[in-house]
N, C-alpha and C positions, 0 to 999 in steps of 0.2 A: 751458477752460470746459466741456467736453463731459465730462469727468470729473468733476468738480464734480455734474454731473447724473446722472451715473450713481449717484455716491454718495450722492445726497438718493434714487435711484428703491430703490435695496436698502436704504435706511432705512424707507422707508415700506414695502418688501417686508417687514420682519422686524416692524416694526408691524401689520401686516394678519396674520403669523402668529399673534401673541400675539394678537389684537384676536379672531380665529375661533377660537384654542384655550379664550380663556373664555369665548366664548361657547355654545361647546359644552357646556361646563361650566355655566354657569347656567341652560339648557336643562335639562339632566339634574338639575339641583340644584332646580329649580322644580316639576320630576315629581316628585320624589322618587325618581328611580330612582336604582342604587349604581354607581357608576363598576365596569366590570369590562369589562375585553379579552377575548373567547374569538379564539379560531385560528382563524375568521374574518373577525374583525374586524380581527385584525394581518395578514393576508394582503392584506388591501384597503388599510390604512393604510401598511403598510409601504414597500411601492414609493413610494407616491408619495410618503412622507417623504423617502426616501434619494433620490430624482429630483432633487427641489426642493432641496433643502441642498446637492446636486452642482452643482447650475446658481448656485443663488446663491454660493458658495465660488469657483466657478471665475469669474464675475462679480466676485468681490472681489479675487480671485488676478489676474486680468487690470488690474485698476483697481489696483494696487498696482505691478505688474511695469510698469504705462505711463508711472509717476510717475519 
């Protein structure tokens, strides 16, 4: 049962990522400003992309390897 759970919690984790990356996106699209990444931006975005997708992967990798 408790795995069951874990895999509705990383379903709604990868929901909640799509759900903030458009709306960052309709943010920007309502300014009118133009999507564009400088070397600051990816400096900040970047970790903590690669953070999050390690943590939910090794959460997935673990809910797989229990089964």
């Amino acid at each position: 049962m408790s795995d069951s759970v874990f895999a509705l919690f990383l379903g709604f984790a990868f929901i909640w990522i799509l759900m903030g990356i458009g709306g960052i996106a309709l943010l920007m699209r309502s300014q009118n400003q133009s999507f564009r990444l400088n070397r600051d931006a990816i400096l900040v975005f970047l970790p903590i992309l690669v953070v999050f997708l390690i943590a939910l992967s090794f959460g997935a990798f673990m809910l797989t390897k229990g089964s």
